[in-house]
N, C-alpha and C positions, 0 to 999 in steps of 0.2 A: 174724219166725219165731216160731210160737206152740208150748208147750205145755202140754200139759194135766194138770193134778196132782191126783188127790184121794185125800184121807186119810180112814181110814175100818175100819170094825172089822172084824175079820179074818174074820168071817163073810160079807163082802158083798165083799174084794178082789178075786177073781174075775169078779166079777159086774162091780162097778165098770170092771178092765180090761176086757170085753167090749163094755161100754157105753162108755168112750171110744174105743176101736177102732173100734167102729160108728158114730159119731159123725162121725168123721174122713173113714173112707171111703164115707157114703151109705148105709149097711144097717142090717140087725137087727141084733140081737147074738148074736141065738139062727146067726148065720152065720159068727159069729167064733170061731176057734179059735186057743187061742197053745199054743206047746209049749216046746221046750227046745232051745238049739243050745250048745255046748262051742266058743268061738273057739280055741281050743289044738289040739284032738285033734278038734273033730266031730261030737262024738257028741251025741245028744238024750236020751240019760239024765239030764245033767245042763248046766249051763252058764246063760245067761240066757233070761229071756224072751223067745221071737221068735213073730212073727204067723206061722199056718200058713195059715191062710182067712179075709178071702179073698187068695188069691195072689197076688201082685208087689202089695201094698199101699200098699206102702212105710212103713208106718206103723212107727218105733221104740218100744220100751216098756220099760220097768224096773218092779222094785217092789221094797220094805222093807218089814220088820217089828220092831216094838221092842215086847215086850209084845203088847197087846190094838190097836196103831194101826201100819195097812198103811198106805205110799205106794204109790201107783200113777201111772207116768207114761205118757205116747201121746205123740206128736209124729211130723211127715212132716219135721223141718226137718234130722237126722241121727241117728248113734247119742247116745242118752241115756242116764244112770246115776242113780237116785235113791240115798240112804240115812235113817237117819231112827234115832237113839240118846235111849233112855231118860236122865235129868237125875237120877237120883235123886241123887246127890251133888253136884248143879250141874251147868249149864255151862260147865265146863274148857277152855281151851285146848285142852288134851289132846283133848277131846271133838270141839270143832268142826274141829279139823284133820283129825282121823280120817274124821269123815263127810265132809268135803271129797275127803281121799283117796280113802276105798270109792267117792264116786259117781264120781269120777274113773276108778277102775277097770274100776267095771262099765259106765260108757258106753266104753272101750276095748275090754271084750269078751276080752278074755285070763287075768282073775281075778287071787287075790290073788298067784301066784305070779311073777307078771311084776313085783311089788315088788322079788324076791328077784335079777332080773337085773343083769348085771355088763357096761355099766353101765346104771344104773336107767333107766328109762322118763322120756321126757319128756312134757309135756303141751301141747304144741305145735298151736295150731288149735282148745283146748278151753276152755269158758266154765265157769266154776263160778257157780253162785246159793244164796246161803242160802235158805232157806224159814221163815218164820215160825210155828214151830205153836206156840208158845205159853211157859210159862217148865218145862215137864214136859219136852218134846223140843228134841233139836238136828237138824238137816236141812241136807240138799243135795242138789244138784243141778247133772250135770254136762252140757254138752251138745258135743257137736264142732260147733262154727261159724265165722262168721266175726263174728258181729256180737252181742251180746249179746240172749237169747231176751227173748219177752215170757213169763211164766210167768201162767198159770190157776190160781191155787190153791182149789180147793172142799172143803171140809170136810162128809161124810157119815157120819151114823150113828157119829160118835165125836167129840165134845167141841161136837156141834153141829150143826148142819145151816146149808146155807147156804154162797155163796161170797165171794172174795176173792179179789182180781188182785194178785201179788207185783212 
């Protein structure tokens, strides 16, 4: 089970997810549209990324921001969750558990609030991957499966160009 990850400056994420959405399902991208779905309440105001067009894609996606560097993720393999935190005081323990956690989150889809449950959330059926970007960022990456993902990672238009398979 593949997915596809790339980091990249906050001016081309959009573009970026469009492009591996299109990628996945056989299109343009100029056919891809993602919107907003709320796992709690529904609403598309707000909540995570979801593919609107094209329809029944099946394609899952995340994305983060830390500063001036988006993660963007696509995958058909289930729900996914990226995150991606600034180093500037190091890589903390502190640090790398948190993004472990958020991506955890957001590939469950119910947000930060589902921390707060009594009793807490388990993560049961779900894979975590660190991400490599480098000794500036900390990253992850959550995926619900069964078997550990193959992760894509490509780096655009922010600290480089060019890819790398995690």
């Amino acid at each position: 089970m593949d997915v596809e990850v790339v980091a990249c400056g906050t001016g081309t994420a959009e573009q970026e997810l469009r492009r591996l959405v299109a990628e996945l399902v056989g299109t343009d991208a100029s056919q891809v549209r993602v919107g907003r779905a709320c796992g709690r309440c529904g609403s598309a105001d707000h909540g995570r990324p979801v593919v609107v067009a094209p329809r029944d894609s099946g394609v899952h996606v995340s994305t983060s921001r830390a500063g001036d560097l988006v993660l963007v993720a696509a995958t058909r393999a289930g729900p996914v969750g990226v995150d991606v935190e600034g180093t500037s005081a190091g890589p903390g323990a502190d640090l790398v558990a948190w993004t472990r956690t958020e991506a955890l989150v957001k590939a469950d889809g119910r947000g930060l609030p589902v921390l707060d449950e009594d009793p807490p959330p388990t993560w049961d059926g779900y894979r975590v991957v660190r991400l490599d970007l480098g000794p500036r960022h900390v990253a992850a990456l959550a995926l619900r499966a069964d078997e550990e993902p193959r992760v894509h990672l490509e780096r655009r238009g922010h600290d480089g160009s060019g890819g790398s398979a995690v």
